[in-house]
Phi, psi and omega in degrees: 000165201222122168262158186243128179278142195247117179281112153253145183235137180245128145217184184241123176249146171212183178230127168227194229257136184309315202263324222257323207057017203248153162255127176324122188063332150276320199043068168232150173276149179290005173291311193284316206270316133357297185275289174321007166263313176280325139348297197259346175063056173222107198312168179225138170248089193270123166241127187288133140299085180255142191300318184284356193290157146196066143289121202270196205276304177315345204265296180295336191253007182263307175292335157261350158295324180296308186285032179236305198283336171292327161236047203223285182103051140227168197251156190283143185213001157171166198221094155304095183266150185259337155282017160348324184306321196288130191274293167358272186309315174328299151323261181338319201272320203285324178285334161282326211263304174296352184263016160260007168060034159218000000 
């Protein structure tokens, strides 16, 4: 029987604010999260935020989840935030986030 090896691929997405160029809650600029991605050799999908869009926030990231699984070929299966500790925003990410099955 022939096994198949199962590839993880990580990568780091984050979203900041389009015009500020800062990521949201961290306040860091996307410059820094930038290196630190080539730091760790790990691609980055930076999604830009715009404040006048209205395009939600679940939306921009449903559309960088699609371009991740088109140039991967594999399908997204979990997700990681690094601010989790907010149990509110948690709450909220697991309920927009669990009916897309990942």
């Amino acid at each position: 029987e022939e096994q198949r090896e199962e590839c993880l691929c990580l990568i780091l997405l984050t979203t900041f604010d389009a015009e500020s160029r800062i990521v949201a809650h961290q306040e860091i600029p996307i410059k820094t999260i930038e290196k630190q991605a080539r730091h760790l050799n790990i691609p980055l999908l930076g999604v830009p935020l715009h404040r006048a869009s209205s395009e939600s926030y679940v939306d921009r990231l449903i559309k960088a989840f699609d371009i991740i699984q088109k140039r991967t070929g594999q399908k997204i299966n979990s997700l990681v935030f690094g601010d989790l500790h907010l149990e509110t925003i948690r709450q909220w990410r697991d309920s927009e986030f669990q009916p897309l099955g990942i």
